[in-house]
Backbone as a printed PyTorch tensor [residue, N CA C, xyz], in Angstrom:
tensor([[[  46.9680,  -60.3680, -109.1330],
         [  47.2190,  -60.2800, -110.5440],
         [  48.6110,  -59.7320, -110.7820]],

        [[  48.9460,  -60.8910, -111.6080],
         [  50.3750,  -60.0530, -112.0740],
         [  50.5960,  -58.5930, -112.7800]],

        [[  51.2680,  -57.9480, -113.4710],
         [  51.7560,  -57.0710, -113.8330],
         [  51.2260,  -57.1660, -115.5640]],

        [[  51.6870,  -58.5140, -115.7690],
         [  51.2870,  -58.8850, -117.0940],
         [  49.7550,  -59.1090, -117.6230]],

        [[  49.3230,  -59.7880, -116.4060],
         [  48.2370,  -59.7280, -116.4590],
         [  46.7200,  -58.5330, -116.7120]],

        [[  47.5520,  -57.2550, -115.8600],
         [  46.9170,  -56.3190, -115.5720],
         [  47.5420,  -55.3120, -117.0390]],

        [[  48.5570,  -55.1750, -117.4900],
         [  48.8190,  -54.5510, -118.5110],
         [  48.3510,  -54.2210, -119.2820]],

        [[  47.8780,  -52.7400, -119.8440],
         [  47.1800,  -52.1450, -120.8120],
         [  45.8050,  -52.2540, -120.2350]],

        [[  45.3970,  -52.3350, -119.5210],
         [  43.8050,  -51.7190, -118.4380],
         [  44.0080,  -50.7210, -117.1380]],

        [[  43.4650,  -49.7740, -117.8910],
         [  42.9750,  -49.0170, -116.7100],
         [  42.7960,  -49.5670, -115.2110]],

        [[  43.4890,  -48.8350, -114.5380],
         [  42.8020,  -49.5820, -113.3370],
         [  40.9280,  -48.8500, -112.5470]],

        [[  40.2650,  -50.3080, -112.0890],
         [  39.2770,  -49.2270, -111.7510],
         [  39.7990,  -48.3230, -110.3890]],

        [[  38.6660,  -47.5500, -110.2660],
         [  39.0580,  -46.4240, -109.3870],
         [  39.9770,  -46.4210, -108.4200]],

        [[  39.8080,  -47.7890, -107.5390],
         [  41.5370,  -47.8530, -106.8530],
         [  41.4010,  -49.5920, -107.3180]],

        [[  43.2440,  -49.6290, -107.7120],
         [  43.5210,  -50.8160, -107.5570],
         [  44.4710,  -51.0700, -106.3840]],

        [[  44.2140,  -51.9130, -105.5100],
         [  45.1210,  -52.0700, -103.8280],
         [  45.1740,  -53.7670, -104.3600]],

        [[  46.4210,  -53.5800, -104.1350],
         [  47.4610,  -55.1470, -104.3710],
         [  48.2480,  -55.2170, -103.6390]],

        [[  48.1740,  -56.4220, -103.0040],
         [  49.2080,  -56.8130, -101.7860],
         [  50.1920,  -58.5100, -103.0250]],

        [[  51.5410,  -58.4310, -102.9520],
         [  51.6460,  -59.4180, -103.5470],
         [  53.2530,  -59.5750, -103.5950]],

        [[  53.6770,  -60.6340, -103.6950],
         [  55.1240,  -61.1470, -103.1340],
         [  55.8870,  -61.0650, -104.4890]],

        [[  55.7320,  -61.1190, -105.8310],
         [  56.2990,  -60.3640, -107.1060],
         [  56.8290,  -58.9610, -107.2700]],

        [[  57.5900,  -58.5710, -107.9940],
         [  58.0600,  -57.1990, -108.2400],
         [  56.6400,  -56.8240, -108.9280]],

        [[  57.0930,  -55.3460, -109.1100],
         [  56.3670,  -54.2840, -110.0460],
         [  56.6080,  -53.3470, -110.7350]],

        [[  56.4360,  -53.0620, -112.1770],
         [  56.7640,  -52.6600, -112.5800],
         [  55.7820,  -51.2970, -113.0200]],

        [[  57.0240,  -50.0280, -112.2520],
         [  56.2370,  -49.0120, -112.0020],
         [  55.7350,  -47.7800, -113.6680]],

        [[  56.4040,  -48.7340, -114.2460],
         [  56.2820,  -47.8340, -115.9000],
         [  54.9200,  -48.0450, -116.0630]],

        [[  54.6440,  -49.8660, -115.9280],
         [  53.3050,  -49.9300, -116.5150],
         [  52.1640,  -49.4620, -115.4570]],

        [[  52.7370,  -49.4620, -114.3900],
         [  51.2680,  -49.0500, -113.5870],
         [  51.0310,  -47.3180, -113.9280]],

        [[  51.6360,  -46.8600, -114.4300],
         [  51.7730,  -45.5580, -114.5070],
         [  51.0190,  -45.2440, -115.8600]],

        [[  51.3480,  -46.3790, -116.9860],
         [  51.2530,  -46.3790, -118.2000],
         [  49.0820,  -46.3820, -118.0440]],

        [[  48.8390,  -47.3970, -117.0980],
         [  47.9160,  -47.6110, -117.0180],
         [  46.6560,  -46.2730, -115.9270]],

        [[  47.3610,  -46.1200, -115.0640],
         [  46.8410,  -44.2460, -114.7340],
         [  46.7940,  -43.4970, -116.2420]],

        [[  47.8150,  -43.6250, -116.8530],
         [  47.7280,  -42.7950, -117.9630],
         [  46.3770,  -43.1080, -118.8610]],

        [[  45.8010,  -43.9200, -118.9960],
         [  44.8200,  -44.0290, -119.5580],
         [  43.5530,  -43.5650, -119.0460]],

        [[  43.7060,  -43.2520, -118.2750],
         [  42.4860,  -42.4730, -117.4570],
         [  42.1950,  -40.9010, -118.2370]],

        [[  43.5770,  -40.4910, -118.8070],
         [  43.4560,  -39.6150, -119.9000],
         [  43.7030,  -38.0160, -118.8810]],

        [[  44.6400,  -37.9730, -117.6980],
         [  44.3250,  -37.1980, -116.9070],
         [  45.2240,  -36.5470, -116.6570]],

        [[  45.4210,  -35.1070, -116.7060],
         [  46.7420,  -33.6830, -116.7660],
         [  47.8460,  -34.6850, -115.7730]],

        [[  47.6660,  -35.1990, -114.2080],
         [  48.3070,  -35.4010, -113.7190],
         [  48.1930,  -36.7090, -113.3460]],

        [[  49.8270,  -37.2050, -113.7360],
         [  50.2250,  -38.2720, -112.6960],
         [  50.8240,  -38.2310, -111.8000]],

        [[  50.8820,  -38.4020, -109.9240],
         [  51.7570,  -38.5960, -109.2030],
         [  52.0270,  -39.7310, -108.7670]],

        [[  53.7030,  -40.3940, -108.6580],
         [  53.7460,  -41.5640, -108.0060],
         [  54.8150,  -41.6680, -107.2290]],

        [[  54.9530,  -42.5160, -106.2830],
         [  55.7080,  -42.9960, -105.3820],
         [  56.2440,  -44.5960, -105.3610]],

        [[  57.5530,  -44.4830, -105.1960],
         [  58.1580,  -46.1080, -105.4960],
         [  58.8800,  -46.2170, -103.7350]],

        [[  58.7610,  -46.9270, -103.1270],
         [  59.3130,  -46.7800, -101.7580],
         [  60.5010,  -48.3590, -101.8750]],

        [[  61.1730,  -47.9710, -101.9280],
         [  62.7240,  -49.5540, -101.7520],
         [  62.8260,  -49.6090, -100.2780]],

        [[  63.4890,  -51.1740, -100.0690],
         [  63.8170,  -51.6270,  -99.1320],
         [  65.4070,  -51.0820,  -98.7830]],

        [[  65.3240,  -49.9380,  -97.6870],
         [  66.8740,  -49.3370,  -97.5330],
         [  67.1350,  -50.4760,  -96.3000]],

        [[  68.5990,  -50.4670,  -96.3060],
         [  69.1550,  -51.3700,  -94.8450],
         [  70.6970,  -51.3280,  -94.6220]],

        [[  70.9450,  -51.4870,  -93.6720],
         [  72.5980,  -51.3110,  -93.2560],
         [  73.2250,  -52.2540,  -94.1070]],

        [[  74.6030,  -52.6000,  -93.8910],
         [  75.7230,  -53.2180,  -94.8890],
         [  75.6380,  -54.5740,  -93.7110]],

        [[  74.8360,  -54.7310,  -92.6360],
         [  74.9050,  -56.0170,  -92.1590],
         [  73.3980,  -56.4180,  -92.7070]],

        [[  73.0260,  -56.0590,  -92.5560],
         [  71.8680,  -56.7790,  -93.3230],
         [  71.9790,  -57.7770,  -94.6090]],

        [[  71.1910,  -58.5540,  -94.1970],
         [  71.6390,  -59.5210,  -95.4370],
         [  70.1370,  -59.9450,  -96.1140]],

        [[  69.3400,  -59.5850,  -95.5250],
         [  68.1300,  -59.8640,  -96.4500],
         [  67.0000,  -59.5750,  -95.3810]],

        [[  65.7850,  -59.3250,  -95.6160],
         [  65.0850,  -58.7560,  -95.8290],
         [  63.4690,  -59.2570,  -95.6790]],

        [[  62.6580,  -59.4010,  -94.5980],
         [  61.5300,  -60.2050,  -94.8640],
         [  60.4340,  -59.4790,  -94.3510]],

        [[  59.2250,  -59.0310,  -95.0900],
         [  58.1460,  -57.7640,  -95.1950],
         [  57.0330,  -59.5720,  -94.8770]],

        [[  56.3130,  -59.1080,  -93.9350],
         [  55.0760,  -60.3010,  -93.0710],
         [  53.9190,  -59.2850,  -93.3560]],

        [[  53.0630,  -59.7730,  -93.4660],
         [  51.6800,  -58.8790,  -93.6280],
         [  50.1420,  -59.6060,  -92.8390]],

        [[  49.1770,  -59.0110,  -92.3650],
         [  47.9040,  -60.0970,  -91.7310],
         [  47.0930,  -59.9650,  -93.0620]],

        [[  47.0880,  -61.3640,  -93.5700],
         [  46.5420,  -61.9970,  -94.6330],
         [  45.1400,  -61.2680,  -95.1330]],

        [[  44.3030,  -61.3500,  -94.1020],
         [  42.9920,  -61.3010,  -93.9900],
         [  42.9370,  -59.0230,  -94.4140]],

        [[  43.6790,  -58.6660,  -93.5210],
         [  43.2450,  -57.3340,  -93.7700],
         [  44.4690,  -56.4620,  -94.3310]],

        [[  45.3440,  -56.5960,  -94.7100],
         [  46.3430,  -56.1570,  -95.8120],
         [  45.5190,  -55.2270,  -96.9240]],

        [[  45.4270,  -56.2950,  -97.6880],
         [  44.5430,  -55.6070,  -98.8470],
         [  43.2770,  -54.7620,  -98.3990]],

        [[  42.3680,  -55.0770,  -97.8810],
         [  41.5210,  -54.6580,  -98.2430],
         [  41.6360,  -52.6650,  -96.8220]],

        [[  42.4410,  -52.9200,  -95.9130],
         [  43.2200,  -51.6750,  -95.5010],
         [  44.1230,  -50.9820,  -96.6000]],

        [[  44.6320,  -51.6980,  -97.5950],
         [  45.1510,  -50.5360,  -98.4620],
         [  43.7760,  -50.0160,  -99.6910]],

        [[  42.5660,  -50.9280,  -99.9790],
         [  42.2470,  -50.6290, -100.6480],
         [  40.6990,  -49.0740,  -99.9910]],

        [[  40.8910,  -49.6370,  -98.7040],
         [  40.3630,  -48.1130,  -97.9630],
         [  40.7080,  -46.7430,  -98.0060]],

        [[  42.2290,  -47.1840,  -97.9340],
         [  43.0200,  -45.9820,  -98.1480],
         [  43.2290,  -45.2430,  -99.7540]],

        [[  42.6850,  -46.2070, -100.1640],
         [  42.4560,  -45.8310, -101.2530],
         [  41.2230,  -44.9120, -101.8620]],

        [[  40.7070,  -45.5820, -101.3880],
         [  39.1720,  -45.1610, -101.5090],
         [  38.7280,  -43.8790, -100.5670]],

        [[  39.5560,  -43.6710,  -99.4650],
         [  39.8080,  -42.4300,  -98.5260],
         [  40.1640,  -41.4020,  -99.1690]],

        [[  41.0030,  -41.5560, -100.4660],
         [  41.9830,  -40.6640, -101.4200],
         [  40.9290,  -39.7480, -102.1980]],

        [[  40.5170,  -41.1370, -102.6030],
         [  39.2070,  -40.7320, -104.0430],
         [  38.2780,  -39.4580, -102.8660]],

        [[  37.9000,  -39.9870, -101.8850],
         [  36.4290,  -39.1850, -101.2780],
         [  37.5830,  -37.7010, -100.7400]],

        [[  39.1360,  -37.6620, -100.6140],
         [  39.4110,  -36.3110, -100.2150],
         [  39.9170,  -35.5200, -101.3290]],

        [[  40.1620,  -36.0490, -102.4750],
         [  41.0870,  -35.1570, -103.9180],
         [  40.0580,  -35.4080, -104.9420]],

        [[  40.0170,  -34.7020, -106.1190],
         [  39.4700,  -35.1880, -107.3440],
         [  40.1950,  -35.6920, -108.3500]],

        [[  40.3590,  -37.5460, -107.8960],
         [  40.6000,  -38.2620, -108.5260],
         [  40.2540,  -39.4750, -109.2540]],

        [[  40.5290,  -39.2980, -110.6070],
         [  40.0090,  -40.5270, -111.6670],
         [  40.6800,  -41.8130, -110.6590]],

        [[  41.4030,  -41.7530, -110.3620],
         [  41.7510,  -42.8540, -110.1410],
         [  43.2280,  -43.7610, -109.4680]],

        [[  43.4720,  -44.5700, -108.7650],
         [  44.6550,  -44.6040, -107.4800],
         [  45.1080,  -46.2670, -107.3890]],

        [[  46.2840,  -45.9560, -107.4630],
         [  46.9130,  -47.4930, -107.1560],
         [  47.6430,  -47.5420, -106.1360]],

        [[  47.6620,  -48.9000, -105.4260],
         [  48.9110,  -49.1960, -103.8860],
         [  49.5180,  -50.5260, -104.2850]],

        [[  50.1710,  -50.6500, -104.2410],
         [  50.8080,  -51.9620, -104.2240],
         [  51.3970,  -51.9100, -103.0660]],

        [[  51.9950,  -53.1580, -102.3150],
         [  52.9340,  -53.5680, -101.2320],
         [  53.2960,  -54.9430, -101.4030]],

        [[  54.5600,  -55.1700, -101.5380],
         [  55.1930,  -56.1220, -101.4470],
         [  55.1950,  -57.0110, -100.1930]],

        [[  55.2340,  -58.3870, -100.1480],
         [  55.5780,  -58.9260,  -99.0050],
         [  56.4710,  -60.1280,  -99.6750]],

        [[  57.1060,  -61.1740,  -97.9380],
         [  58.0080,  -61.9110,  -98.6200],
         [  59.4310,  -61.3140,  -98.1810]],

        [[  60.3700,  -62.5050,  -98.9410],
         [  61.6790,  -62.2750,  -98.6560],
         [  62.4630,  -61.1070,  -99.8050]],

        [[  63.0240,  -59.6560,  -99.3670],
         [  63.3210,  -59.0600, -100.2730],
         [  64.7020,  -58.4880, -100.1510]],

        [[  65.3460,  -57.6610, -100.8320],
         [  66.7330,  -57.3680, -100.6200],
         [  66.5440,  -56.0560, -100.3900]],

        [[  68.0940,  -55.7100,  -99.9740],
         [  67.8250,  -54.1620,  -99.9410],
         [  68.3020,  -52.9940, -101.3000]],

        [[  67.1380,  -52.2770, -101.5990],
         [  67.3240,  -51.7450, -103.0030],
         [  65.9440,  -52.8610, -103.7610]],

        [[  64.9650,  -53.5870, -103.1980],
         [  63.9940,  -53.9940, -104.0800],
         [  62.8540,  -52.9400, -103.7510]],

        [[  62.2080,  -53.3880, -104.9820],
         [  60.8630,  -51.7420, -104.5520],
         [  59.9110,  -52.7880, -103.7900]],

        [[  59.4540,  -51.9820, -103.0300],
         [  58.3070,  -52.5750, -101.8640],
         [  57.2570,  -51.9970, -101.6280]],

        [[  56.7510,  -50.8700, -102.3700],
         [  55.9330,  -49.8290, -101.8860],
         [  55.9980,  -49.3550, -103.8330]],

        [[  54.2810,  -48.9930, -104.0230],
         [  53.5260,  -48.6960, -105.0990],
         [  53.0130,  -47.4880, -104.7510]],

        [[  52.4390,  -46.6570, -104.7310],
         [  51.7320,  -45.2230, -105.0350],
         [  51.4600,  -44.6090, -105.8140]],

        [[  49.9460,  -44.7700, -106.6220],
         [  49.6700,  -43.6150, -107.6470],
         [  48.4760,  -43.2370, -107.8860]],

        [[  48.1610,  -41.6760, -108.4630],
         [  47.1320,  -40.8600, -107.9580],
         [  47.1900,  -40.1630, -109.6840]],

        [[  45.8570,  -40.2830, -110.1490],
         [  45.5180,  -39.6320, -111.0710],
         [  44.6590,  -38.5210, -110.8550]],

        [[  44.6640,  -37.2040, -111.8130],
         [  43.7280,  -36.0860, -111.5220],
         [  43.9040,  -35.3450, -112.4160]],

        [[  42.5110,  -34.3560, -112.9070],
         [  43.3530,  -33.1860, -113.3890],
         [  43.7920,  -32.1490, -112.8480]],

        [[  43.8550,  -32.4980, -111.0610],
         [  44.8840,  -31.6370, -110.6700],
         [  46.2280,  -31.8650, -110.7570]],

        [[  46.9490,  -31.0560, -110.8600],
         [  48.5740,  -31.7520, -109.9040],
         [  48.6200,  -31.9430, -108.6010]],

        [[  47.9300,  -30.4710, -107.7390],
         [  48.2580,  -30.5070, -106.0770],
         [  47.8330,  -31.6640, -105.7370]],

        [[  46.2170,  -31.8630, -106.5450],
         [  45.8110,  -32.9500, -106.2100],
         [  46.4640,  -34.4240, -106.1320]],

        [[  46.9080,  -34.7370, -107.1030],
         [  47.9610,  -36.1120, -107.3600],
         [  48.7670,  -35.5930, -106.8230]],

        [[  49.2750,  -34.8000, -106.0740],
         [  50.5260,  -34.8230, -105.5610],
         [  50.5920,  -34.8070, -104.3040]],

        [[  49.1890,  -34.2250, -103.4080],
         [  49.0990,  -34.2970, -102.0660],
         [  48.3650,  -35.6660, -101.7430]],

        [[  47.2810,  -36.6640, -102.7640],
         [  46.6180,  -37.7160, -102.2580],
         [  48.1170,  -38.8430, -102.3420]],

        [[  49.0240,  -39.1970, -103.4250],
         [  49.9000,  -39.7000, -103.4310],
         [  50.8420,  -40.0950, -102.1220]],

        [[  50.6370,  -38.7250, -101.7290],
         [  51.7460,  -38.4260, -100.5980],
         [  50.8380,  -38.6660,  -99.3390]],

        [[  49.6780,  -38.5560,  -99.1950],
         [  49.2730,  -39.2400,  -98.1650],
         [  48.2590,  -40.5340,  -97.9670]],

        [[  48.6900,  -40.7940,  -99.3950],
         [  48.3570,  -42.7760,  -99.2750],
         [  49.6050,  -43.1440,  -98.9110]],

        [[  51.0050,  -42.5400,  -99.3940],
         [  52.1600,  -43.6200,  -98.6980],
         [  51.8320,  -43.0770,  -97.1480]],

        [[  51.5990,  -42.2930,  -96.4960],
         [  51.7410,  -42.0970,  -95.1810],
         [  50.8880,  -43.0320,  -94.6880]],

        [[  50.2870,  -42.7470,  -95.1940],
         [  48.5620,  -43.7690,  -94.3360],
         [  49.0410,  -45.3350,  -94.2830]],

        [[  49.0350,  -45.4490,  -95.6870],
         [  50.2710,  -47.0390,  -95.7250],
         [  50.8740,  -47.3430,  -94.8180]],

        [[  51.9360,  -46.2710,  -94.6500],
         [  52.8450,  -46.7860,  -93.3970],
         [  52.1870,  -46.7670,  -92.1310]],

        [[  51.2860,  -45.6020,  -91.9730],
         [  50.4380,  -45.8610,  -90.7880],
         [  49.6080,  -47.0670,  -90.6400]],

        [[  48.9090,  -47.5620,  -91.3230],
         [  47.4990,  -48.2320,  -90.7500],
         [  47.4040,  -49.9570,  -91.6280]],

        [[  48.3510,  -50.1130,  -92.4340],
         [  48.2820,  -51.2760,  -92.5260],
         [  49.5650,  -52.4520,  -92.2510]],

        [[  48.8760,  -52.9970,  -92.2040],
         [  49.1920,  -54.7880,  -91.0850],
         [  50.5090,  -55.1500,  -91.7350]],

        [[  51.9790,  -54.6530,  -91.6880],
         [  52.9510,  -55.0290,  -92.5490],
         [  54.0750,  -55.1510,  -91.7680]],

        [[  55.1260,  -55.8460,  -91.5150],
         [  56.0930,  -56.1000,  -90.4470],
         [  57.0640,  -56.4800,  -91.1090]],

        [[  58.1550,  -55.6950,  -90.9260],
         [  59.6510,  -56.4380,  -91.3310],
         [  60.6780,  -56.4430,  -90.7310]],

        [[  60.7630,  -57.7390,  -90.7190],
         [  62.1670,  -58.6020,  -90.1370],
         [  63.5580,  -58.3510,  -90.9820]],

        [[  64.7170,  -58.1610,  -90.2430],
         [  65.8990,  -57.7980,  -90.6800],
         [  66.8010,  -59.2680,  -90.9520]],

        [[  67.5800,  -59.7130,  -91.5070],
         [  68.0910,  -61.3540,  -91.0700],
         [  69.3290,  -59.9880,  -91.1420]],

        [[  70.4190,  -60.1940,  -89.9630],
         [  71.6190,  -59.7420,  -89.8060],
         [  72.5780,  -60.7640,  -90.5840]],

        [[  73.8940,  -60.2890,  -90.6130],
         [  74.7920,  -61.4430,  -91.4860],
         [  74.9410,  -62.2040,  -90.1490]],

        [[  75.1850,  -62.1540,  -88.9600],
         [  75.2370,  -63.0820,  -87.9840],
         [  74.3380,  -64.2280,  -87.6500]],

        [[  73.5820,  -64.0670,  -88.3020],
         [  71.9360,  -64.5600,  -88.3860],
         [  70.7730,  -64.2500,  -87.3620]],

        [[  71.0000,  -63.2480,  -86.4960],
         [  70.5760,  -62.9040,  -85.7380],
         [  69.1490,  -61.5440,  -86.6490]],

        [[  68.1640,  -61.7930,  -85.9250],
         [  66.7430,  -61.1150,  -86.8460],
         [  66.4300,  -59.8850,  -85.8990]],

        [[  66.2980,  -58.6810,  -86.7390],
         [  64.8620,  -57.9810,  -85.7070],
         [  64.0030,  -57.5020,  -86.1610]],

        [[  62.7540,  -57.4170,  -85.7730],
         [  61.7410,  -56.9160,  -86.0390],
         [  61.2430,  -55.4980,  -86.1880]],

        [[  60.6390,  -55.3300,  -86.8600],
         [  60.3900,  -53.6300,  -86.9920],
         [  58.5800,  -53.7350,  -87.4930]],

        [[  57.8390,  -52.6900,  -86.3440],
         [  56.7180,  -52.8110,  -86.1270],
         [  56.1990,  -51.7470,  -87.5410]],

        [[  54.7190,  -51.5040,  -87.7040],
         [  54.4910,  -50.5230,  -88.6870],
         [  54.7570,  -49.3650,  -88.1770]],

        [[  54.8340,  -48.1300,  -88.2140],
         [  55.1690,  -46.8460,  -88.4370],
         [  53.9910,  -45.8740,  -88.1790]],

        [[  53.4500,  -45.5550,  -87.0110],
         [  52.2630,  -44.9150,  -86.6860],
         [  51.8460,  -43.6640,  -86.3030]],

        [[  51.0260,  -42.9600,  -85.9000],
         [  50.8510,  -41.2780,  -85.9380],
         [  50.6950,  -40.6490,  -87.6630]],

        [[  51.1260,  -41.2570,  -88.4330],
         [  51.1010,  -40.6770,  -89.6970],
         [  49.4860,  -39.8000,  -89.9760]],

        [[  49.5030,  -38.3540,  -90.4660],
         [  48.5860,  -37.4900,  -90.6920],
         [  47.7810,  -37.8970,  -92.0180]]])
């Protein structure tokens, strides 16, 4: 679902979206906000890369993408007291400086939204199926595996 699509609804308890479109982090935020809850925490993660880099390509395994972020989601809910949690992840060809990474954690705590937030992006980077390829300006590619050990 697009952005537009999803606009002005609550999300239920976690929404986990894997999807090759931007996002726009006002409204997903706008939409935590309706949960009606002291705290929002969120996280926007961009694609950083050297000055040879020329673009940018995030691969994901089709089959368990989503539904590994939407665990981690649901991992969040059963360790903080939270209304409610979003992930997004980008895949696809992207630049460097596009957002690629979603994170958000509603509560009426703060610590709470602020420590589940912070360890759905970890877990993210830990445990789900996401791979990105570098295209150099030479045209030469490399690969970069997911990011593992994360607590």
């Amino acid at each position: 679902m697009s952005d537009e699509e999803i606009a002005g609804r609550a999300p239920a308890a976690v929404d986990a979206r894997v999807q090759s479109a931007d996002f726009d982090p006002g409204r997903q935020l706008a939409r935590l906000g309706e949960l009606r809850r002291a705290a929002l925490a969120s996280f926007v993660g961009r694609i950083e890369a050297g000055d040879e880099v020329e673009e940018i390509w995030v691969d994901h395994h089709a089959g368990l993408a989503r539904p590994e972020l939407l665990a981690i989601g649901e991992e969040a809910l059963a360790r903080w007291p939270l209304a409610g949690a979003i992930l997004i992840h980008r895949h696809g060809r992207l630049r460097p400086g596009d957002r690629a990474l979603f994170a958000a954690a509603a509560s009426s705590s703060v610590d709470a939204a602020e420590q589940a937030c912070a360890w759905m992006v970890a877990q993210t980077r830990a445990r789900a199926p996401f791979w990105r390829k570098d295209v150099l300006a030479d045209g030469t590619a490399r690969w970069f595996a997911p990011v593992r050990g994360a607590d």
